[in-house]
C-alpha positions as CSV (number, residue, x, y, z in Angstrom):
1,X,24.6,-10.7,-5.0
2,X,23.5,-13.8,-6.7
3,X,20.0,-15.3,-8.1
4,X,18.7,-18.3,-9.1
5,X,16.2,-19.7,-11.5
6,X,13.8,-22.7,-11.5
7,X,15.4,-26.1,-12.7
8,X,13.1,-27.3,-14.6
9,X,13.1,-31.6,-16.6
10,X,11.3,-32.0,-19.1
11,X,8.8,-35.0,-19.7
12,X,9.7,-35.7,-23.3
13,X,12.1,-37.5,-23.1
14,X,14.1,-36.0,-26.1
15,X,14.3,-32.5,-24.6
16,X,17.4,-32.5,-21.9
17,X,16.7,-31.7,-18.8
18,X,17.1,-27.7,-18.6
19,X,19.8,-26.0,-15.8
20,X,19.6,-24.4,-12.9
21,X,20.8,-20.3,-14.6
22,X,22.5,-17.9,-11.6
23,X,24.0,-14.5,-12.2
24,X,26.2,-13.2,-10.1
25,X,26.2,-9.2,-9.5
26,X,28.0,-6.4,-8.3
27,X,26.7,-2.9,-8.1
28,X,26.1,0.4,-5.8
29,X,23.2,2.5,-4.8
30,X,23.4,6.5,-4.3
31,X,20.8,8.4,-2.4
32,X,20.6,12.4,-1.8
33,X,18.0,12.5,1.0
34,X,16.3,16.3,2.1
35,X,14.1,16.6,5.0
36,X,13.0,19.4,7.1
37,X,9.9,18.1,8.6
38,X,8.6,18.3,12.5
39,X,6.7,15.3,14.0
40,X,3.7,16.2,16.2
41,X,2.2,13.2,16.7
42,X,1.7,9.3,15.0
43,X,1.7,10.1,11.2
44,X,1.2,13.8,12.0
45,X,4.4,15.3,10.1
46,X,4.9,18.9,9.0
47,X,7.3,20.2,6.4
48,X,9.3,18.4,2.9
49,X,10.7,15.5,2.6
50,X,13.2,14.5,-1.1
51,X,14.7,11.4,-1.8
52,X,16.2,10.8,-5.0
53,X,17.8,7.4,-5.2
54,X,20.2,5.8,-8.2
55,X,21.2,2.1,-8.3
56,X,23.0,0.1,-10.6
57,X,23.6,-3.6,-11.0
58,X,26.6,-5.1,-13.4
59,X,26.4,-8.8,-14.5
60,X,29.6,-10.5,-13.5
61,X,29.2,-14.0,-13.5
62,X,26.6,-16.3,-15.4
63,X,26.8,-19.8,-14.7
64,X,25.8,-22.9,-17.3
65,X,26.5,-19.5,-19.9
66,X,29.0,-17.9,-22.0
67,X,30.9,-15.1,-19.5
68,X,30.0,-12.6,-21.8
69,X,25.9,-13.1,-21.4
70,X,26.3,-12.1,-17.8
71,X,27.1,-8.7,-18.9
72,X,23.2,-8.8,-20.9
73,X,21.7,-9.0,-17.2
74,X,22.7,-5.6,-16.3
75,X,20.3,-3.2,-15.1
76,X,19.8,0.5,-13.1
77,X,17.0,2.1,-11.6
78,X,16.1,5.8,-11.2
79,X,13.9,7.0,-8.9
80,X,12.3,10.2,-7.1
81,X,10.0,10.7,-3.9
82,X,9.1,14.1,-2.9
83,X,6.3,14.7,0.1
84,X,5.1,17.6,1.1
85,X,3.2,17.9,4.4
86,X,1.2,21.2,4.9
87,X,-0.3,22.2,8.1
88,X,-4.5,23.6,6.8
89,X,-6.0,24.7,10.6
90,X,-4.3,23.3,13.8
91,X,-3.9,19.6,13.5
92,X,-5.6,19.5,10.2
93,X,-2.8,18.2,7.4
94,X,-2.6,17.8,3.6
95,X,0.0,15.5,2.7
96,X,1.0,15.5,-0.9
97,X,3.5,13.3,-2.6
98,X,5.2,12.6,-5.7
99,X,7.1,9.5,-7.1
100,X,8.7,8.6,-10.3
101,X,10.8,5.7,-11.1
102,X,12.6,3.9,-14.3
103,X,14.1,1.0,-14.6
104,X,16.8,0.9,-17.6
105,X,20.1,-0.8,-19.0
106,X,20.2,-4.3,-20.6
107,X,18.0,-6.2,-18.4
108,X,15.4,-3.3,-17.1
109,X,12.4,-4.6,-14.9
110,X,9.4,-3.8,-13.8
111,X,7.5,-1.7,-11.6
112,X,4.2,-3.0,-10.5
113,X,1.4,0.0,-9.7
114,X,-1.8,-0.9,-7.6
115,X,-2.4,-1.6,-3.8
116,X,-0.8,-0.5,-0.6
117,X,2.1,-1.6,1.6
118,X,1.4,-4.0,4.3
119,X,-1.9,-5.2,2.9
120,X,-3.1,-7.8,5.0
121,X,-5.5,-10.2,2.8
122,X,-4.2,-8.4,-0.5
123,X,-5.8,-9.3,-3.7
124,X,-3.7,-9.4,-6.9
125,X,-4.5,-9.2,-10.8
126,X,-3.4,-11.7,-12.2
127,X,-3.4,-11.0,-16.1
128,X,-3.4,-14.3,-18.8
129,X,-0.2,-12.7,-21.4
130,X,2.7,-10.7,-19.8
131,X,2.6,-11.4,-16.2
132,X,5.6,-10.0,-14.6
133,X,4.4,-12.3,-11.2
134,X,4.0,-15.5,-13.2
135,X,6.1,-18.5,-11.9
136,X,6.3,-20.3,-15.2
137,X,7.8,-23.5,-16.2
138,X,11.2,-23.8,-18.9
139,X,10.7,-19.9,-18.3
140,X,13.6,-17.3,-16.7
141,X,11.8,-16.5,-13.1
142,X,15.0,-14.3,-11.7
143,X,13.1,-10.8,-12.5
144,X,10.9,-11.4,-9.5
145,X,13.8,-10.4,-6.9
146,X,14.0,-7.0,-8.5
147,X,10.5,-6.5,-9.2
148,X,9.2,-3.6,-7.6
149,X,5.8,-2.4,-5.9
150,X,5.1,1.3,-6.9
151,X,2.2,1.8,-3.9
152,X,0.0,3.3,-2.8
153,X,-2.6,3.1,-5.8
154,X,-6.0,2.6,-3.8
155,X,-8.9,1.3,-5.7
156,X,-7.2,-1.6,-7.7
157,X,-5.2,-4.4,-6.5
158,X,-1.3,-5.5,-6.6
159,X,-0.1,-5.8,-10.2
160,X,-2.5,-3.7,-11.4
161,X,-0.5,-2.3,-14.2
162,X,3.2,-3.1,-14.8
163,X,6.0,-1.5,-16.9
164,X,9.7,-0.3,-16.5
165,X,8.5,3.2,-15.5
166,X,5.8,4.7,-13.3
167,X,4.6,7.9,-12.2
168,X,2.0,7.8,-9.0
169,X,0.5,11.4,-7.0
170,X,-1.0,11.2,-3.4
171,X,-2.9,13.5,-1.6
172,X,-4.5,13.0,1.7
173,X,-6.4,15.3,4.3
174,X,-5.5,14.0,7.7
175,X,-7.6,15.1,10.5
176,X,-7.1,13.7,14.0
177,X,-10.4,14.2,15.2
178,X,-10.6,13.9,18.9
179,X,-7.5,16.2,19.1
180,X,-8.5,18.9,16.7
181,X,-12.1,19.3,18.5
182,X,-10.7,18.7,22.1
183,X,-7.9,20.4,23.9
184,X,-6.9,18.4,26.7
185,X,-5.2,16.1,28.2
186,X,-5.9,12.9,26.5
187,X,-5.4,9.5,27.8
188,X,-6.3,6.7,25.6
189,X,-4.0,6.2,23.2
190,X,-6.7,4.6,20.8
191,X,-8.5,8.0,20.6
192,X,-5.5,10.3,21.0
193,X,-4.2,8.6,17.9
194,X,-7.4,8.3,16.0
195,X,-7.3,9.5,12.8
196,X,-10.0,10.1,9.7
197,X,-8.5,10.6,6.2
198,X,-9.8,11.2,3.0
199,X,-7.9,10.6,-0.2
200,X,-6.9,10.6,-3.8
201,X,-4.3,8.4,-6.1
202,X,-3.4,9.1,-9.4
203,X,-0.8,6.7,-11.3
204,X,0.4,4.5,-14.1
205,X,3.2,2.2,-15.1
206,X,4.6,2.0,-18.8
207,X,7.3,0.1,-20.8
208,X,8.1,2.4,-23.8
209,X,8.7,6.1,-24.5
210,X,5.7,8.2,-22.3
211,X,2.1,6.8,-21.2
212,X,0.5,8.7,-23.6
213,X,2.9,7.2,-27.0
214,X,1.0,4.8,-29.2
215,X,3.7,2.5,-28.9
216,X,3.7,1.7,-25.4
217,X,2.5,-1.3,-23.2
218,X,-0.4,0.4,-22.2
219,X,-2.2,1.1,-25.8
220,X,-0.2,-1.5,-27.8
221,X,-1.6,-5.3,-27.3
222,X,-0.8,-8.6,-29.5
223,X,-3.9,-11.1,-30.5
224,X,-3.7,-14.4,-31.5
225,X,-0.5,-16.6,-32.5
226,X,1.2,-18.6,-34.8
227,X,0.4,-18.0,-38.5
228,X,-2.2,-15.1,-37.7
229,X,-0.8,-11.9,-35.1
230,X,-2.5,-8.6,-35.0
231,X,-1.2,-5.7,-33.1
232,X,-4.0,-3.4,-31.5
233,X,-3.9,0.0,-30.4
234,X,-6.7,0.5,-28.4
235,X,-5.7,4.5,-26.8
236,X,-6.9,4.1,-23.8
237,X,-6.6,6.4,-20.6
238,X,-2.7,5.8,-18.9
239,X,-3.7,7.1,-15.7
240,X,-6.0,5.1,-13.1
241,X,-7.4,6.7,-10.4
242,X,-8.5,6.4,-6.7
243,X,-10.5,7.9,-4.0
244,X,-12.1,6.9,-0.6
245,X,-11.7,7.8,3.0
246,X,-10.1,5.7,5.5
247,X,-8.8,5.6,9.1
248,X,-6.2,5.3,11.0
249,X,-5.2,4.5,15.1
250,X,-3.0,2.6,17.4
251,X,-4.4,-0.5,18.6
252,X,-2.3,-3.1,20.4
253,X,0.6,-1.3,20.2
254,X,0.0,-1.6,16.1
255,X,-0.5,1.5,13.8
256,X,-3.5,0.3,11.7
257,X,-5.1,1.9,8.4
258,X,-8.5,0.8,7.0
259,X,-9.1,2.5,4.0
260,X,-12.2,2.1,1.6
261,X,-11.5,3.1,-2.1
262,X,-13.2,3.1,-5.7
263,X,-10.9,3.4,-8.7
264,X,-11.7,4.9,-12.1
265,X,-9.6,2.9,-15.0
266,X,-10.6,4.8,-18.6
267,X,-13.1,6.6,-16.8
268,X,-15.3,4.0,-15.6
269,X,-15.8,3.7,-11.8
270,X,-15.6,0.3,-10.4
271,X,-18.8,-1.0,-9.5
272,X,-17.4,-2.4,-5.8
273,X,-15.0,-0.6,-3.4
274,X,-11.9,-2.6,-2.3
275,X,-10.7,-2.8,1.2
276,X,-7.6,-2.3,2.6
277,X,-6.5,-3.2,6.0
278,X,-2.4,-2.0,6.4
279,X,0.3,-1.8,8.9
280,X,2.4,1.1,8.7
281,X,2.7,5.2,8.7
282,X,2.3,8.0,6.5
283,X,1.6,6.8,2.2
C-alpha cells in the first residue's frame, strides 16, 4: 500500500519548495468472527454476534527520506465489536452492542467518535488546535487514509472527539409496529418494514493511558504560544451521551433511518436535537 502527501511551494522565495513524502507499506489483518444470530425480517436479527479484528502496518519504503524513517510510520490497530440481539415480546428487540478500539505502534492514529454511517447532509466539528481532519499546508496530511469513524454516537456530529482509542455502548428497542400489533399477511413493503426505535449512545475517544487519567487529551489542553504556554486540566466528564427515537423502513428499494437525538457532553443537554437521515442496517 502506498500514500501520498500534499506538495506544497512555498512563497518566500528562500524556503525550497517542499516534496511530495510517500510511504510504502506492507502489513496483514486477522479477524476471529462469532455469530449465531437468526434473521426474521429487515434489521430484525436475534442472537450474538463477536468480531475481534487485529491489523498491522510495517513502513518499508519512504521516499525523499532516510530508509530507516519509513520504519517510524509503523502502526497496528486493535479492535472489538460484540452485539447482542435479544428477543423482549414477539417482534419486540433490544439490540445492545459494544466496541473498543486502539490504535498503537510508532505512528498510531486516530479514531474519530460522533455521528452515524451513511449520514446524508452530515455536519462535522471542526475544532481550531488538533484537528485530526485538517488539510493543512507545509503539514504531513497522510493520517487521513487511516483515520477512522468510531459511529454511531447520536446527538453530536462527525469528529466529535478524537484520540487513538475509543470505547462506544449502544442500545436500541426496536419495534416493528405494524407487524407486532397485526398478524397477517402484509403487503406493502413500506409498512411491513416499518420500524420505530428508541435509543441510547454512550462513548468517548482518548490519546493517553484511560479517559478518566489527568493526563489525557480529554482533560489536558495547551493555551497560548511562544514565550508564554500553560497547560490546563480542566476534569471534565469522558463520556458523551445520546438519546432520541428514530425510524426506520424500506422506501424505493432503500433501507432508510431518521433518527432525532439530543446529546449530553459534561452533563449539559444540547439545547437543539440533531438530525440524522442514514442508509444502512442494524448500528
Amino acid at each position: 500500500m502506498e500514500t501520498s502527501g500534499d506538495a506544497v511551494t512555498s512563497s518566500n522565495p528562500g524556503n525550497p519548495r517542499i516534496p511530495i513524502r510517500s510511504t510504502g507499506y506492507g502489513g496483514f489483518r486477522a479477524e476471529f468472527v462469532f455469530d449465531n444470530t437468526t434473521v426474521n425480517g429487515l434489521n430484525m436479527t436475534e442472537g450474538t454476534r463477536l468480531r475481534i479484528r487485529y491489523e498491522r502496518f510495517q513502513g518499508l519504503i519512504d521516499r525523499n527520506s532516510l530508509l530507516e524513517s519509513a520504519a517510524a510510520a509503523s502502526f497496528n490497530n486493535f479492535s472489538i465489536d460484540a452485539r447482542h440481539y435479544q428477543k423482549i415480546h414477539r417482534d419486540l428487540i433490544l439490540a445492545l452492542r459494544l466496541a473498543y478500539g486502539r490504535f498503537a505502534g510508532r505512528a498510531p492514529k486516530q479514531y474519530l467518535l460522533g455521528g452515524m454511517d451513511n449520514w446524508a447532509f452530515n455536519q462535522r466539528d471542526s475544532r481550531p488546535e488538533n484537528d485530526p481532519l485538517a488539510l493543512r499546508q507545509r503539514f504531513d496530511n497522510r493520517d487521513l487514509l487511516f483515520n477512522e469513524f468510531a459511529t454511531n454516537m447520536r446527538g453530536f456530529p462527525f469528529n466529535k472527539l478524537s484520540g487513538n482509542s475509543f470505547v462506544l455502548f449502544n442500545a436500541e428497542l426496536r419495534l416493528p409496529l405494524v407487524r407486532y400489533f397485526y398478524r397477517g399477511p402484509i403487503t406493502s413493503n413500506f409498512f411491513k418494514n416499518l420500524q420505530f426505535v428508541g435509543f441510547t449512545d454512550v462513548g468517548t475517544a482518548w490519546t493517553g493511558a484511560s479517559p478518566f487519567s489527568r493526563q489525557n487529551s480529554l482533560n489536558t489542553t495547551v493555551r497560548g504560544n511562544g514565550t508564554f504556554r500553560a497547560q490546563v486540566t480542566n476534569f471534565k466528564n469522558p463520556f458523551l451521551v445520546g438519546y432520541g427515537a428514530g425510524a426506520r423502513t424500506l422506501l424505493f428499494g432503500y433501507y432508510f433511518k431518521f433518527d432525532v437525538a439530543w446529546g449530553v457532553e459534561d452533563f449539559v443537554v444540547t439545547p437543539r436535537p440533531t438530525y440524522y437521515l442514514t442508509l444502512g442496517y442494524d448500528f
